[in-house]
C-alpha positions in Angstrom: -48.5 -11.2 112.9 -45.4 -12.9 112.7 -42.3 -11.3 112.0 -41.1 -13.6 109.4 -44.5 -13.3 107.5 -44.7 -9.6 107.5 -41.0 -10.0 106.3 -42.2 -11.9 103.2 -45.1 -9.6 102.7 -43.4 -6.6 102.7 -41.5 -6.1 100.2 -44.9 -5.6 98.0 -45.4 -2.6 99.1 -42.8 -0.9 97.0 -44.7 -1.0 94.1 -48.2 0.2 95.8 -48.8 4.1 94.8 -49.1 6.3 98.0 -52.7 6.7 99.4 -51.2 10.4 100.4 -53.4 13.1 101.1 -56.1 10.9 100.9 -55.5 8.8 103.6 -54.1 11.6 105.6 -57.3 13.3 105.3 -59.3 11.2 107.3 -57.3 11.0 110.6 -57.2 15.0 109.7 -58.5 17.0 113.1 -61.0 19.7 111.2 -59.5 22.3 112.2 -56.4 21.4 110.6 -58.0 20.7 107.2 -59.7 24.2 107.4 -56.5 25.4 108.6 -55.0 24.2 105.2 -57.6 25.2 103.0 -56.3 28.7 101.7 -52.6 28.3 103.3 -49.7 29.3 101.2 -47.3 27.1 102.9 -44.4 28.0 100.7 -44.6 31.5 102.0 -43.8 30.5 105.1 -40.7 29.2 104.1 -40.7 25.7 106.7 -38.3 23.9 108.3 -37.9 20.3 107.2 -37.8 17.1 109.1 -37.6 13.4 108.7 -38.7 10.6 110.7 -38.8 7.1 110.5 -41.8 4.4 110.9 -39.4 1.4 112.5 -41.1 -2.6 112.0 -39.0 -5.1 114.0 -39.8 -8.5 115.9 -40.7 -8.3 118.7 -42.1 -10.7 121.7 -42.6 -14.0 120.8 -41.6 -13.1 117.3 -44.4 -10.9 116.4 -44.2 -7.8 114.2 -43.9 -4.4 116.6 -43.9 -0.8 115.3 -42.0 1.7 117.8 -43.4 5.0 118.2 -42.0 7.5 121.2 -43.7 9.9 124.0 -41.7 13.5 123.9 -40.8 15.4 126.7 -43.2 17.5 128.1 -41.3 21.2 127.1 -42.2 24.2 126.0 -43.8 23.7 122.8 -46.4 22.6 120.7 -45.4 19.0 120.2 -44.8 18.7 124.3 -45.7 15.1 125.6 -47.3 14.0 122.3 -46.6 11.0 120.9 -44.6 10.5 117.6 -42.2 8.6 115.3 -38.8 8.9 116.3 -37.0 11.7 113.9 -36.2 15.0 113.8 -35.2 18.8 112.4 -32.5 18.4 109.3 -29.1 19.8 110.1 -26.6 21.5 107.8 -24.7 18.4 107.4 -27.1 16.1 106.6 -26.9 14.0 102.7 -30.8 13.9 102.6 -34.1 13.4 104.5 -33.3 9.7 104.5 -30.3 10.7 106.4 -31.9 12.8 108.9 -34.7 10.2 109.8 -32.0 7.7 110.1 -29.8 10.2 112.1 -32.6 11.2 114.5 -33.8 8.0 114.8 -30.5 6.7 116.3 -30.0 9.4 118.2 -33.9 9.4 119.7 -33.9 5.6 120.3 -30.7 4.4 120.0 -30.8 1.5 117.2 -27.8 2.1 114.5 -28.6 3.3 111.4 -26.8 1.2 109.4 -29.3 -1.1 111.0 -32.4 -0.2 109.3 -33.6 -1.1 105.8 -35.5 1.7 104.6 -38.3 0.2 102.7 -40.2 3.2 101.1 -40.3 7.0 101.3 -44.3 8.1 102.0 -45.9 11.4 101.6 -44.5 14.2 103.4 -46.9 16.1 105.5 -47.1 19.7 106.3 -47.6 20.6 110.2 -49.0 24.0 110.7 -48.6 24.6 114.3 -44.7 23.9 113.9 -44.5 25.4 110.3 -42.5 22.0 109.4 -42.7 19.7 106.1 -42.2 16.2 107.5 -40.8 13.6 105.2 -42.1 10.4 106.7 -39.9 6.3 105.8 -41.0 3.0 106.6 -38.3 1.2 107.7 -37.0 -2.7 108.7 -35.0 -4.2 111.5 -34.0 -7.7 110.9 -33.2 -8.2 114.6 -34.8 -7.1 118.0 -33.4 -3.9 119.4 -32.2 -2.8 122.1 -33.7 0.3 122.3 -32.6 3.2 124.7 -34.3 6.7 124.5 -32.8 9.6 124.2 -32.5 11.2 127.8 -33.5 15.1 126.6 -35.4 14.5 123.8 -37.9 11.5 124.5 -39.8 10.3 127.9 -40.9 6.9 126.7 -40.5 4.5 123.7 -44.1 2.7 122.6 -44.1 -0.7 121.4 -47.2 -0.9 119.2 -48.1 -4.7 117.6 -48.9 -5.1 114.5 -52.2 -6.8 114.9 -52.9 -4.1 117.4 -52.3 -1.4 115.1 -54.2 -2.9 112.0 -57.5 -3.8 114.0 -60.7 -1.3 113.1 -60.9 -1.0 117.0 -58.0 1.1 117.1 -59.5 3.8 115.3 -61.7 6.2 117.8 -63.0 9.3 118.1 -61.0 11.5 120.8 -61.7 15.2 122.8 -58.7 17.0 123.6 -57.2 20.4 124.0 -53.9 21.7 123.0 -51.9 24.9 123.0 -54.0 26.1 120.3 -57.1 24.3 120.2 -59.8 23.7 123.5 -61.6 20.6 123.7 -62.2 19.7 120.0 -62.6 16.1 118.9 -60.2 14.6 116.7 -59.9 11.1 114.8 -57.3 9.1 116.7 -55.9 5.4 117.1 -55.7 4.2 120.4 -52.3 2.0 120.8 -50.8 0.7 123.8 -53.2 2.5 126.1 -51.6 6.1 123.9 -53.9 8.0 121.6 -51.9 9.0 118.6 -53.5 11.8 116.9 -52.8 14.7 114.1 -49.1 14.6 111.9 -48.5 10.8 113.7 -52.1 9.6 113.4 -52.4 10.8 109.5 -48.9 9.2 108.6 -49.8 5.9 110.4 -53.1 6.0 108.6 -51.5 6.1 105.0 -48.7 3.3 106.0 -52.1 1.2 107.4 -53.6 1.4 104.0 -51.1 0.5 102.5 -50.6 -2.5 104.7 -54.0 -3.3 104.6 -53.4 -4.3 100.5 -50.2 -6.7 101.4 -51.3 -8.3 104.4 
């Protein structure tokens, strides 16, 4: 799509009511929503992060989304993709802040740059006992985008049409840290399959997009 369009467009989509759990629910891997069934998250008293779901132009003027590859480390979110973002420090105002923060820091584009368009439903993420407060978020400009030397091994360019296509959704076995060969719903971008936390925020921002576009 092209930038300037989706630029009309989306400013609609503050006045949509969140899909939330809903939408999150069915890019859900089942052993998460069995997981989540009888958890008392609260009693696990969890961190808190923010990230931020960046649109831009990109090539030829069309609408991108960036999403980034971590480092491969020791730790359950090693070498999977995600939005860029990050833990809250003490001196942060706000989640906003953070995801603004983090995203500078993780791909380099200013925050001062970004229009934060609307605050989505925050997700909770077992395996790293973190509540995740997710932002959509506009760039007026194409960035020059850097990544972050410790923190990320690759920044994904996703497009738009890309991203909204049914063919993106699949059906994906894996294994993790804590789960062998299971199969999880998934969208395939960019050759990257996006699955879990990232995969059930991108499906809630695609429903929503799916009403304004």
């Amino acid at each position: 799509m092209d930038f300037q369009e989706f630029k009309n467009r989306i400013p609609n989509i503050k006045n949509l009511a969140l899909p939330g759990e809903q939408a999150h629910q069915k890019l859900a891997p089942l052993i998460r929503i069995r997981e989540l069934e009888d958890m008392d998250i609260d009693s696990k008293k969890p961190n808190k992060a923010g990230v931020m779901a960046v649109f831009y132009p990109g090539k030829e003027f069309k609408t991108n989304l960036v999403l980034i590859l971590r480092k491969s480390y020791q730790g359950v979110h090693s070498n999977q993709i995600g939005f860029p973002g990050g833990r809250v420090e003490d001196f942060d105002k706000n989640l906003k802040y953070t995801a603004l923060r983090e995203t500078e820091e993780e791909i380099g584009v200013p925050r001062n740059e970004i229009k934060v368009i609307k605050k989505l439903t925050r997700l909770y993420i077992p395996p790293s006992n973190f509540w995740v407060q997710p932002y959509m978020g506009l760039l007026e400009n194409t960035p020059i985008m850097v990544p972050q030397e410790s923190e990320v091994e690759k920044i994904i360019e996703v497009d738009l049409d890309q991203f909204m296509d049914q063919k993106s959704l699949v059906q994906q076995k894996l294994s993790t840290t804590y789960a062998k060969n299971i199969e999880v719903p998934a969208f395939l971008l960019e050759g990257h399959i996006v699955w879990g936390a990232t995969g059930m925020m991108l499906n809630e921002i695609r429903e929503m997009l799916g009403k304004i576009l």
